[in-house]
C-alpha positions in Angstrom: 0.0 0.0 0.0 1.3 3.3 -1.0 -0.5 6.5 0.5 0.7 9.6 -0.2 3.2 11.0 2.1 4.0 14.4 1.2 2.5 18.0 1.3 -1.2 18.4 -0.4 -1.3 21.9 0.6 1.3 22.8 -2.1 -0.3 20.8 -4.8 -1.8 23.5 -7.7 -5.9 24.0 -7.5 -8.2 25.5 -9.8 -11.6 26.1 -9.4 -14.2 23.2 -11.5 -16.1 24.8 -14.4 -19.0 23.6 -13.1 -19.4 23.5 -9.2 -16.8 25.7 -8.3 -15.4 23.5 -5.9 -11.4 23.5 -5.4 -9.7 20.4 -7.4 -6.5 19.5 -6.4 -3.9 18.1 -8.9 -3.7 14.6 -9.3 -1.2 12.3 -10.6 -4.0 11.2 -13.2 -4.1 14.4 -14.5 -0.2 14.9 -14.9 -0.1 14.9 -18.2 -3.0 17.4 -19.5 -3.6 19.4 -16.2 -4.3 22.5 -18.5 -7.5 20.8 -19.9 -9.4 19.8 -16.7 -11.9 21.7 -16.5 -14.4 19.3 -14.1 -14.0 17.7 -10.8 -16.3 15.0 -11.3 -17.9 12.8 -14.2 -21.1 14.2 -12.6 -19.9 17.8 -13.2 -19.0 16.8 -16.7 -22.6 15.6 -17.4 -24.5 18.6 -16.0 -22.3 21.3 -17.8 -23.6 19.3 -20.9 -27.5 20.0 -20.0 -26.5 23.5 -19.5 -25.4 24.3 -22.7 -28.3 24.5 -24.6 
């Protein structure tokens, strides 16, 4: 088991396009941090009812 032993607090956050809610970087997102845009799959799908 490997939990994350370092400091969150210095991890870069944005706000999610949708809720507004804080996301935290993620290892997940390493790669195209500069398109996340949503913290959730639910956030996703609601943003998408909102468009029209």
């Amino acid at each position: 088991m490997s939990g994350f032993k370092g400091n969150k607090a210095a991890l870069p956050q944005k706000p999610c396009a949708a809720c507004g809610r804080p996301m935290t970087w993620r290892k997940k997102w390493e790669r195209n941090w500069e398109q996340v845009k949503y913290c959730s799959d639910r956030c996703r799908a609601q943003a998408g009812k909102n468009v029209s």
